[in-house]
C-alpha positions as CSV (number, residue, x, y, z in Angstrom):
1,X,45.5,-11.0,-2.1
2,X,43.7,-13.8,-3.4
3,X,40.7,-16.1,-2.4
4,X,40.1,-19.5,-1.1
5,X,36.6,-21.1,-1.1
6,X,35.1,-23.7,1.1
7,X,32.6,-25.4,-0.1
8,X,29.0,-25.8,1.9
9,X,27.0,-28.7,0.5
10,X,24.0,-27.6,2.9
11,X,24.0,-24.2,2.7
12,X,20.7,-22.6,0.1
13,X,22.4,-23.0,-3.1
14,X,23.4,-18.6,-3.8
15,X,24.1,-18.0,0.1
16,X,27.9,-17.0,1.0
17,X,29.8,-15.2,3.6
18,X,33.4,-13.5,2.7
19,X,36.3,-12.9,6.0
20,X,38.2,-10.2,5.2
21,X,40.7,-9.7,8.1
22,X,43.6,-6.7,7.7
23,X,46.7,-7.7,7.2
24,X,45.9,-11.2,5.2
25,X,46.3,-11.6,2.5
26,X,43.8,-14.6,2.0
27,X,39.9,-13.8,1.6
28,X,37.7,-16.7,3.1
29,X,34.6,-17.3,1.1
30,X,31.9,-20.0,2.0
31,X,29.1,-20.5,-0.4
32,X,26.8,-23.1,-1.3
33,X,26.4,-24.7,-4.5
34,X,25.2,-22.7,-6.8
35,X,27.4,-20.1,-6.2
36,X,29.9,-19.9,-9.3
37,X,33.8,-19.6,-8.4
38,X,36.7,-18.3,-10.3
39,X,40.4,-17.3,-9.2
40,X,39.7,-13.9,-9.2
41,X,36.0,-13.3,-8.7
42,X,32.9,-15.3,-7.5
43,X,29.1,-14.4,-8.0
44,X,25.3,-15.8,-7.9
45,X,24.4,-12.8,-10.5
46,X,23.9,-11.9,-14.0
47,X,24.5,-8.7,-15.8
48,X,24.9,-7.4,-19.1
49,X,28.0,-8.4,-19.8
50,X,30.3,-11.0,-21.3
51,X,30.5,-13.8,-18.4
52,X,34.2,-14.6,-19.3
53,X,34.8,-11.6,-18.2
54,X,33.3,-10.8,-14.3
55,X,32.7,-7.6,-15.2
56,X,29.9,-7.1,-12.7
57,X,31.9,-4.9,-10.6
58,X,31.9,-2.4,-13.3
59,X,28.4,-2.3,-14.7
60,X,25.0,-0.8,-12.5
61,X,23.1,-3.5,-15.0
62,X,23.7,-6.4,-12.3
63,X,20.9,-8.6,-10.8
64,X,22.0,-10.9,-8.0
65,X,25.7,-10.6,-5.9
66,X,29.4,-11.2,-5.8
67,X,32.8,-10.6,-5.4
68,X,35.9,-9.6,-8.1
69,X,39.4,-9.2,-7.5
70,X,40.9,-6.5,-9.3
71,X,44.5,-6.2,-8.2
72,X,44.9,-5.7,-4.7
73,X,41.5,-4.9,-4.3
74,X,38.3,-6.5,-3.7
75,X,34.8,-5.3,-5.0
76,X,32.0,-6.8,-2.9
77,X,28.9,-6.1,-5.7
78,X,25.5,-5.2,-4.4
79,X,22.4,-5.8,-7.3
80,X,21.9,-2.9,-9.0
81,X,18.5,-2.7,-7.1
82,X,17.2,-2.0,-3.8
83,X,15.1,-4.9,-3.8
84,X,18.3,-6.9,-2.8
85,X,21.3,-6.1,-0.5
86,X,25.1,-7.0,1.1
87,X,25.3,-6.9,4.6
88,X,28.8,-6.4,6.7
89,X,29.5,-7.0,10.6
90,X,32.8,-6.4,12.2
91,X,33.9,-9.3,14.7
92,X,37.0,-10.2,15.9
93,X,39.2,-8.6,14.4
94,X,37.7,-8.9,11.0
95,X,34.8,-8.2,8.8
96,X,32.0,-10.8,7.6
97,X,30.2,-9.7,4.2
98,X,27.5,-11.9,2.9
99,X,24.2,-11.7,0.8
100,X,21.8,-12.6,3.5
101,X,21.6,-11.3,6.9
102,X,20.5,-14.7,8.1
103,X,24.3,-16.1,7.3
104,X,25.9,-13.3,8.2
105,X,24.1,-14.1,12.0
106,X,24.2,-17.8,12.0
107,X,28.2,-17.7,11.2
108,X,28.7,-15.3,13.8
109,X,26.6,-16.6,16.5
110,X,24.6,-13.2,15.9
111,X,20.9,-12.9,17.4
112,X,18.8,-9.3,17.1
113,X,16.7,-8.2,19.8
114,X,13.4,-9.7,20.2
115,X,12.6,-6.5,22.1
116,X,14.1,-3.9,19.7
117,X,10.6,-2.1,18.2
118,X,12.1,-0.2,15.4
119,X,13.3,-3.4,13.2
120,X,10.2,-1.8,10.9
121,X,11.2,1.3,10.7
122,X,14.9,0.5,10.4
123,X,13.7,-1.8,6.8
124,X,11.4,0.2,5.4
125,X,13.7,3.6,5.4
126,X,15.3,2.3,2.2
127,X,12.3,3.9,0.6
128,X,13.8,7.3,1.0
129,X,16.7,7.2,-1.0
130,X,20.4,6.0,-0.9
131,X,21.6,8.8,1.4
132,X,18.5,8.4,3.7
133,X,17.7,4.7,5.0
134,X,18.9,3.4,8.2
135,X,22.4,1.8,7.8
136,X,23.2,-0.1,10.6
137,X,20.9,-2.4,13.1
138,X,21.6,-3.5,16.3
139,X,22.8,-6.8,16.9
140,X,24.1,-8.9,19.9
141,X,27.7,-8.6,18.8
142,X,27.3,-5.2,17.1
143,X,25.4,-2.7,14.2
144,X,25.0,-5.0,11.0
145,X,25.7,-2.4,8.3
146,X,23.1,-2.6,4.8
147,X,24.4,-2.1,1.8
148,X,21.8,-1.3,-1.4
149,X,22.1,-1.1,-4.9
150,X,26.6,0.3,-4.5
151,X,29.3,-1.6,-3.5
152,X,32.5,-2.0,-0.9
153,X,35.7,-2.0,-1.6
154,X,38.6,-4.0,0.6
155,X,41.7,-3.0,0.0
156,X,43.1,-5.6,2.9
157,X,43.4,-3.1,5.4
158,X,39.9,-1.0,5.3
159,X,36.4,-1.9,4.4
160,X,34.6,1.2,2.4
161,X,31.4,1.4,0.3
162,X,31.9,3.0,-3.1
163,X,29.2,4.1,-5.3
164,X,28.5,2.0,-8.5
165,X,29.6,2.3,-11.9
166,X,27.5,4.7,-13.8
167,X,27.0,5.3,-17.2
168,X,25.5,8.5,-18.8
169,X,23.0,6.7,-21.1
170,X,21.6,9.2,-23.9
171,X,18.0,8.8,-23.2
172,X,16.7,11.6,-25.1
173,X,13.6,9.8,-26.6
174,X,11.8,7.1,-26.5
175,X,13.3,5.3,-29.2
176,X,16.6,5.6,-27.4
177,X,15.5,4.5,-23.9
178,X,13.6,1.5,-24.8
179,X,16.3,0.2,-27.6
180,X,18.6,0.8,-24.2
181,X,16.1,-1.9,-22.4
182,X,16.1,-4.0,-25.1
183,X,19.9,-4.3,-25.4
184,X,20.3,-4.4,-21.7
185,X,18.1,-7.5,-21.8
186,X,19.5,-9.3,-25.4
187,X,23.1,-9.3,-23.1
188,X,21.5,-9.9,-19.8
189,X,20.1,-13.4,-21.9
190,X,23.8,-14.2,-23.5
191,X,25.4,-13.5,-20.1
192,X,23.3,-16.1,-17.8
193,X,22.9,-18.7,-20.6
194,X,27.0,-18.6,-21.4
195,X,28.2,-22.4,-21.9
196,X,30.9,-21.4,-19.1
197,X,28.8,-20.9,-16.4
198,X,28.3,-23.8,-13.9
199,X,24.9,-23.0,-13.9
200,X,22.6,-21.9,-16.6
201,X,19.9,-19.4,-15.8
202,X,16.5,-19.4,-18.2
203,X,13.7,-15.9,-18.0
204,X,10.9,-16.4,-15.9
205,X,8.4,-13.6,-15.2
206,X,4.9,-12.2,-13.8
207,X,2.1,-10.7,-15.3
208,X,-1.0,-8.6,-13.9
209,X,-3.5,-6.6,-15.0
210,X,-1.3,-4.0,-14.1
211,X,1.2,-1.6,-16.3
212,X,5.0,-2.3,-15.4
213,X,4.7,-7.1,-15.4
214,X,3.0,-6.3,-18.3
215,X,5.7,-3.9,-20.1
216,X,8.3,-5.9,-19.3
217,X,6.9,-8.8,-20.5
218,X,6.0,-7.3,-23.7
219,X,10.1,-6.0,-23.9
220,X,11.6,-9.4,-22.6
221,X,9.7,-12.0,-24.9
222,X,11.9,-11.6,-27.8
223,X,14.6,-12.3,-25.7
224,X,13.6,-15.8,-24.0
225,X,10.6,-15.3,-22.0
226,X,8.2,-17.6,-22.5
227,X,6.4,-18.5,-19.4
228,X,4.8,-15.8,-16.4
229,X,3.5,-16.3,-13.1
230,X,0.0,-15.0,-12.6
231,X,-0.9,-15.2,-9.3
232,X,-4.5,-16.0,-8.8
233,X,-7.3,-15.4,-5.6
234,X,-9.9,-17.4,-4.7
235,X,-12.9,-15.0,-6.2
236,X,-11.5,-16.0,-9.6
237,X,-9.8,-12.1,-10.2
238,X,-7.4,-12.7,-13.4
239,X,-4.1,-11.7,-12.9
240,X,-2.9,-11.5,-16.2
241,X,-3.8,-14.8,-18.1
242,X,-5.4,-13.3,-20.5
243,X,-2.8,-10.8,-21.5
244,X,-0.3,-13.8,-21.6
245,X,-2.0,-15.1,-24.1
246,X,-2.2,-11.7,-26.2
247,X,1.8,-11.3,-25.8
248,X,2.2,-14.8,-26.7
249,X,3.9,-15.9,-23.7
250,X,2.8,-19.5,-21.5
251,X,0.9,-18.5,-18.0
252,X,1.5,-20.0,-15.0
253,X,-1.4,-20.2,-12.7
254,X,-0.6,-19.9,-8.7
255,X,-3.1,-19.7,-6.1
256,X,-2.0,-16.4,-4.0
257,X,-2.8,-18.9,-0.6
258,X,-1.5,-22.2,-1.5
259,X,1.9,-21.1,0.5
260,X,-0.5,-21.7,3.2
261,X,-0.4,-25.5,3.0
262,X,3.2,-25.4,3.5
263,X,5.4,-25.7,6.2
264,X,7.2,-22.4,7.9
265,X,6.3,-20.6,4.3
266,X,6.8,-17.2,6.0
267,X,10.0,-17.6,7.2
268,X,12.7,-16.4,4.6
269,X,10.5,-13.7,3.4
270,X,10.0,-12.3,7.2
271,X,13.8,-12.7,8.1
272,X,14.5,-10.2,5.3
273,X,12.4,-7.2,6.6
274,X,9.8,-8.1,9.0
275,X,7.1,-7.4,6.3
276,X,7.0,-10.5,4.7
277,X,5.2,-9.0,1.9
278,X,5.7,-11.1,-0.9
279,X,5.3,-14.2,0.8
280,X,2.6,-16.1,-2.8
281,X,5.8,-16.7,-3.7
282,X,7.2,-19.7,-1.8
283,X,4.1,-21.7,-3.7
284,X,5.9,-20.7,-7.0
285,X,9.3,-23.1,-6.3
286,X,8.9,-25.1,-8.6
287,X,9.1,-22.5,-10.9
288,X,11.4,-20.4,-10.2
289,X,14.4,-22.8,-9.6
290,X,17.3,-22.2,-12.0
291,X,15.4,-18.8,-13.4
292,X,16.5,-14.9,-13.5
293,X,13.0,-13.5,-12.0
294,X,12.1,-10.3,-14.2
295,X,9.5,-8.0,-12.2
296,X,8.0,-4.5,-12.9
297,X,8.8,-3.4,-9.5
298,X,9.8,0.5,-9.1
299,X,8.0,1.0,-12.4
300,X,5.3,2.7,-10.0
301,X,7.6,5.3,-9.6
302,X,9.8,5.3,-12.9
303,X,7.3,5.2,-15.7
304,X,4.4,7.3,-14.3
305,X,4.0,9.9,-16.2
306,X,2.9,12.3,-12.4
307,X,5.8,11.0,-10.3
308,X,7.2,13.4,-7.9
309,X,10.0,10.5,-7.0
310,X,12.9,12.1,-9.1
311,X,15.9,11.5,-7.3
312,X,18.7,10.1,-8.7
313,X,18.9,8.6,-5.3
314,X,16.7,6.0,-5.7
315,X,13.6,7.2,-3.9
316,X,11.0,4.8,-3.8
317,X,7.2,4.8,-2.9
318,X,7.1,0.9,-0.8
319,X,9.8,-1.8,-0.6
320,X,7.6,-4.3,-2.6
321,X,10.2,-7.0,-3.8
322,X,12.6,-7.2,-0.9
323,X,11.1,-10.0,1.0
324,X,12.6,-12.3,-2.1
325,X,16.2,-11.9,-1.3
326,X,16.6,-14.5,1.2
327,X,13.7,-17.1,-0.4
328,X,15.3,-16.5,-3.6
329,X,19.2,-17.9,-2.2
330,X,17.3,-21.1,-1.1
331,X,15.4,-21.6,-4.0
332,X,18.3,-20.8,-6.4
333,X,16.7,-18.0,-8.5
334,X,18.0,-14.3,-9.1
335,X,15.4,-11.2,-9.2
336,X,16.0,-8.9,-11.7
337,X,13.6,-5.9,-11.5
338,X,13.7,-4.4,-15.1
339,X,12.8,-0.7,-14.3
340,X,15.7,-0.2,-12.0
341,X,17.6,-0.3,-15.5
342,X,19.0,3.1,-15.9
343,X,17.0,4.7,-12.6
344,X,19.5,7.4,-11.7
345,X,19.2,9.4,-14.8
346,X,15.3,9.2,-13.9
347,X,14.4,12.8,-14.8
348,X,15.3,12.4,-18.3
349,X,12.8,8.9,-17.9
350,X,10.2,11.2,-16.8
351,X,11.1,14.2,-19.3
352,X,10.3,11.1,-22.1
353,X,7.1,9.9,-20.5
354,X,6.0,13.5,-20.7
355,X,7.2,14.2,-24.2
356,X,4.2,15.4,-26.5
357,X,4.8,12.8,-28.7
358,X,3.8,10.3,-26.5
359,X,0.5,12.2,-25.3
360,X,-1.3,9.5,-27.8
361,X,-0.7,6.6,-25.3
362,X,-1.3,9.0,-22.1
363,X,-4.9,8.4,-20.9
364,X,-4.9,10.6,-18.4
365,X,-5.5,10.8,-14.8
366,X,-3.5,9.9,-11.8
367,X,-2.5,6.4,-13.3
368,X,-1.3,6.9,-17.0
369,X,2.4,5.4,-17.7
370,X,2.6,6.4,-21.3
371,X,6.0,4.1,-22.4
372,X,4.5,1.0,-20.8
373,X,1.2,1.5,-23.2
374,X,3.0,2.2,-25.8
375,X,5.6,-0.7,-25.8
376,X,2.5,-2.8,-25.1
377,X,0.0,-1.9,-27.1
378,X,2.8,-2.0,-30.2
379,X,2.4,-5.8,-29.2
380,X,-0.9,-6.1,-30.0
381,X,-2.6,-5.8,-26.6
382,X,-6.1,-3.9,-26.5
383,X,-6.0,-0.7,-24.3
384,X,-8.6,-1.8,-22.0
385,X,-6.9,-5.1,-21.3
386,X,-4.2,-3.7,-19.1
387,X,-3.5,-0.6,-16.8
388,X,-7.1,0.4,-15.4
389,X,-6.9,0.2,-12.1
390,X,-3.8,-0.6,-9.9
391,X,-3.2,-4.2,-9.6
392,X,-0.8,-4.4,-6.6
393,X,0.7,-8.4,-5.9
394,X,2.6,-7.4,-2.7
395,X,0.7,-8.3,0.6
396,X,1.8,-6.7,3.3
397,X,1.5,-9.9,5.2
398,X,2.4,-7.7,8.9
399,X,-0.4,-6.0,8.9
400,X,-3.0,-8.9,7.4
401,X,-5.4,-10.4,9.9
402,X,-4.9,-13.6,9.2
403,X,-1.4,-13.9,7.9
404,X,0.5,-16.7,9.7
405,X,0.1,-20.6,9.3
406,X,-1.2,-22.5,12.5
407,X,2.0,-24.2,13.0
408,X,3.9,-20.7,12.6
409,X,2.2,-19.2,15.0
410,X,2.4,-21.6,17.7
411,X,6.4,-21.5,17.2
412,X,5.9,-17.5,17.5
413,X,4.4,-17.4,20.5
414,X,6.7,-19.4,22.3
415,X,9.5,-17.7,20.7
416,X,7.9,-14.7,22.5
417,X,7.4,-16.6,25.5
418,X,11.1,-17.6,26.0
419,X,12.0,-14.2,25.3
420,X,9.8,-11.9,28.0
421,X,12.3,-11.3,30.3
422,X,14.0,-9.3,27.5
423,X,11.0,-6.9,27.5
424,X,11.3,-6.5,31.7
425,X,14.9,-6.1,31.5
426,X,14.2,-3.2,29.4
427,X,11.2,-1.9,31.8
428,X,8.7,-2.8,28.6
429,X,5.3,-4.3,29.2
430,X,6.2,-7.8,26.9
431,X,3.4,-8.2,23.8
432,X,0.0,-9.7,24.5
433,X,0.2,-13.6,23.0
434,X,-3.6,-13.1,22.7
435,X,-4.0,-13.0,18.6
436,X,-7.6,-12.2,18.9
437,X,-6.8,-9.5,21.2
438,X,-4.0,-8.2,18.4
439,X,-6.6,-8.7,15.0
440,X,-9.5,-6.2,17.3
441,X,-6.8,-3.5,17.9
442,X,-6.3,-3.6,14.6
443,X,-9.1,-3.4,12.7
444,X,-9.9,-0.5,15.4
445,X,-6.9,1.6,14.1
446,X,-7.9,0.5,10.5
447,X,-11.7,2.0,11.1
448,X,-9.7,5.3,12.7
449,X,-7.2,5.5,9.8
450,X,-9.8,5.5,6.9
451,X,-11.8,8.6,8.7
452,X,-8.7,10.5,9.6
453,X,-7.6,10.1,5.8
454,X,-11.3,11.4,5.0
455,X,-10.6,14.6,6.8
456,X,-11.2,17.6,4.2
457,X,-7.2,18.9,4.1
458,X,-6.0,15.7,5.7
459,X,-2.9,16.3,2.9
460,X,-3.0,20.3,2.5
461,X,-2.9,20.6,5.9
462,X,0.2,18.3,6.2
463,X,-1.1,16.4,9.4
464,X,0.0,13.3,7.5
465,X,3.4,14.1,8.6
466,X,3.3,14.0,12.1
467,X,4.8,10.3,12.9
468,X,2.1,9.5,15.2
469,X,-0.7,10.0,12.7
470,X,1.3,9.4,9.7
471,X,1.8,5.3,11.3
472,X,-2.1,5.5,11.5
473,X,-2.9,6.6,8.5
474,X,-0.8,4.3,6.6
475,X,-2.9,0.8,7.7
476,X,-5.7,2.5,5.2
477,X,-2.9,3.1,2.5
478,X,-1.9,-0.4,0.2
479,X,1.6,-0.2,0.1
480,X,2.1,3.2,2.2
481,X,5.4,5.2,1.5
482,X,5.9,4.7,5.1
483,X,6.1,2.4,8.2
484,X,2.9,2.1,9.6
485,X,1.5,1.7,13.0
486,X,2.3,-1.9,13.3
487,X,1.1,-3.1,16.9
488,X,1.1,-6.0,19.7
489,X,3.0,-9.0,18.2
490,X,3.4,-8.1,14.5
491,X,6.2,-6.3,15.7
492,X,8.6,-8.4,16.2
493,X,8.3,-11.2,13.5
494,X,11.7,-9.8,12.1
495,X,14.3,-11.5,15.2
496,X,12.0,-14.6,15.1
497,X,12.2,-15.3,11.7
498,X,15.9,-15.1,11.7
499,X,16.5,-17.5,14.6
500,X,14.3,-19.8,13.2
501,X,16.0,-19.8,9.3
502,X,19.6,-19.7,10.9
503,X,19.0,-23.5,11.1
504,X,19.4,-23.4,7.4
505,X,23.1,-22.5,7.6
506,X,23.6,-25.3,10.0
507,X,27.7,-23.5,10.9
508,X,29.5,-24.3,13.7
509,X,32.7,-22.5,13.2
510,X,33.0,-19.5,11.2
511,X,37.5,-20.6,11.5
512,X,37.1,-23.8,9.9
């Protein structure tokens, strides 16, 4: 078995789509230009590894995707996140694997159902684990399987997924867990600044006021970082410049609405998930081009000192961070989210942030993450300069009331327009166009969610966990650990957005 790449000029620069078709012994791969190919493996990833080697097939320390040969076999690699994914569809007679679900349906001639409500749902079930999340979604030509954080194997006849690598890590202090980061990070550098590579990657972070941007800032400066974003709003609330300074790091001021002067901002970061929620970044481009993105996020979970999320199945409390894995192939940037590092031996993560000798650097309450003060505050920041009060950059752009552009929304609502006879085929009343009609109803179920949440036993009582009013409850929750009631047209931005961005593949045979 061996590959053969072709070449797409116009494709976003880390986009590519893999044929693997039984009983050939040739793999197809198209990729754009940034994608770096070798006879036996490709990728658009770093990891912490020597680069000569490929060995990101055999490591759970990966950040972006790829492919390696080892044999017979082919490893398709999924980021050792769930921030990012793989995605497979079987079509005529074969199988299509590729990094973004917008590819994978412009190749195909795939479309998803305008009409399908549970698009939400179907995303946001990666929340509850590895063994838990919805793993296929319906398309016209069949379920698109999802692939986080492990891998598949093609052995030219059959098309598995296999768990990842994993290595028992001896994280029995402290001392031993964050020298673990620090390595992790010092070979993460070497590996995506090797002289082989076609293309060189530099750090770039974010900072906030918050506990887990600021750790890993504080861990990653010795090792290259020298600039962070930190997004700024318009009532002049700091979002970490100050801090930047303290670390000795550059920061780089972004208004959190200036994506709103642009032109179809929302669309790669809606065709991921339908949330859209980390749309600030498409006015941080410039930025990010040519950079490994380190982020905090899943440190919520993995360095709180009260977590109850101690599955080694990856449990998580939102899916902050995923909307970035389609921006981030046109853009050319990898996302490397730092406290997934290690996450399936979180117990003995939380057994450390627990440890009486950290209680000095444990302030309490229900938001005290004892490593991330003490790895910061060893650099010199003040303990009243950082980890207060939540500081949560994720906008859950769905559910905001003014959320898309003007020009956006006009192409929207006559997406939703051409499609209303998809809605009466299904005996479905079609979504109200009216947006004014959409914002009331929703800031009506907002005003009922914050009183049912208000009810005395609201949680002892468990009623949050009856669907109906667990949906409600969660528009008065940032960042709920669960869909919530998302209503009218909101619903559907998921099939628009990928229409729309499948313009960015410009394919018109997936044989050529």
């Amino acid at each position: 078995m061996k590959l053969e790449y072709v070449l797409q000029e116009n494709w976003p620069p880390l986009a590519w789509l893999a044929r693997l078709k039984p009983g050939d012994d040739m793999v197809l791969v198209k990729h754009g230009p940034a994608v770096e190919t070798r006879p036996e493996w490709f990728s658009e990833c770093v990891w912490d590894g020597r680069y000569a080697e490929g060995g990101f097939d055999r490591t759970d320390i990966v950040a972006g995707t790829g492919g390696r040969m080892r044999g017979n076999v082919l490893y398709l690699v999924s980021s050792g996140s769930t921030v990012d994914r793989i995605q497979s569809l079987e079509h005529n007679s074969a199988h299509w694997v590729s990094n973004s679900i917008v590819c994978l349906a412009s190749a195909l001639g795939a479309s998803f159902d305008p009409a399908y409500p549970y698009y939400l749902h179907d995303f946001i079930s990666v929340i509850r684990g590895l063994g838990h999340y919805v793993k296929t979604l319906p398309s016209s030509l069949g379920p698109v399987s999802l692939v986080y954080f492990n891998n598949l194997c093609w052995d030219g006849d059959r098309l598995v997924e296999i768990t990842k690598p994993e290595a028992v890590r001896d994280f029995a202090s402290f001392e031993n867990y964050t020298d673990f980061l620090k390595t992790s990070l010092e070979r993460i550098a070497d590996n995506m600044g090797d002289h082989e590579r076609g293309h060189r990657y530099t750090f770039q972070g974010t900072l906030s006021t918050g506990y887990d941007s600021t750790t890993v800032t504080a861990l990653a400066k010795q090792f290259g970082l020298s600039e962070v974003l930190c997004f700024q709003y318009s009532d002049g609330r700091d979002r970490g410049s100050e801090i930047a300074t303290s670390l000795g790091v550059r920061p780089a001021a972004i208004q959190v609405n200036d994506w709103r002067d642009m032109t179809f901002p929302e669309l790669p970061f809606l065709s991921v998930n339908g949330f859209g929620e980390e749309v600030q970044y498409a006015a941080a481009r410039s930025r990010l081009q040519g950079r490994v993105l380190l982020t905090g996020y899943h440190g919520d979970k993995v360095w709180d000192r009260n977590t109850t999320y101690t599955s080694p199945d990856i449990v998580r409390g939102d899916i902050s961070g995923t909307a970035l894995s389609e921006y981030r192939l046109w853009t050319q940037f990898i996302h490397c989210p730092v406290p997934f590092w290690g996450v399936r031996q979180i117990r003995d993560i939380v057994h450390i942030s627990r440890d009486p000798a950290l209680e000095p650097w444990d302030v309490g309450g229900d938001y005290t993450r004892p490593i991330c003060r003490r790895i910061v505050e060893s650099e010199g920041v003040p303990r009243e300069a950082f980890g207060i009060t939540k500081s949560a950059a994720s906008r859950w752009f769905v559910l905001e009331t003014k959320n898309m552009t003007l020009e956006s929304e006009r192409d929207y609502i006559g997406f939703l327009t051409e499609h209303r006879e998809d809605w009466w085929r299904r005996f479905r009343v079609p979504p109200s166009r009216n947006r004014s009609w959409d914002n009331a109803k929703l800031q009506a179920l907002r005003s009922l969610s914050a009183m049912l949440i208000r009810i005395p036993g609201w949680y002892r009582l468990h009623l949050n966990r009856w669907p109906f009013l667990r949906g409600l409850s969660a528009l008065g929750i940032p960042n709920p650990p669960y869909c919530p009631m998302v209503i009218g047209t909101r619903r559907y931005y998921f099939p628009w957005a990928v229409e729309r961005c499948k313009k960015r593949y410009e394919l018109t045979s997936v044989e050529e």
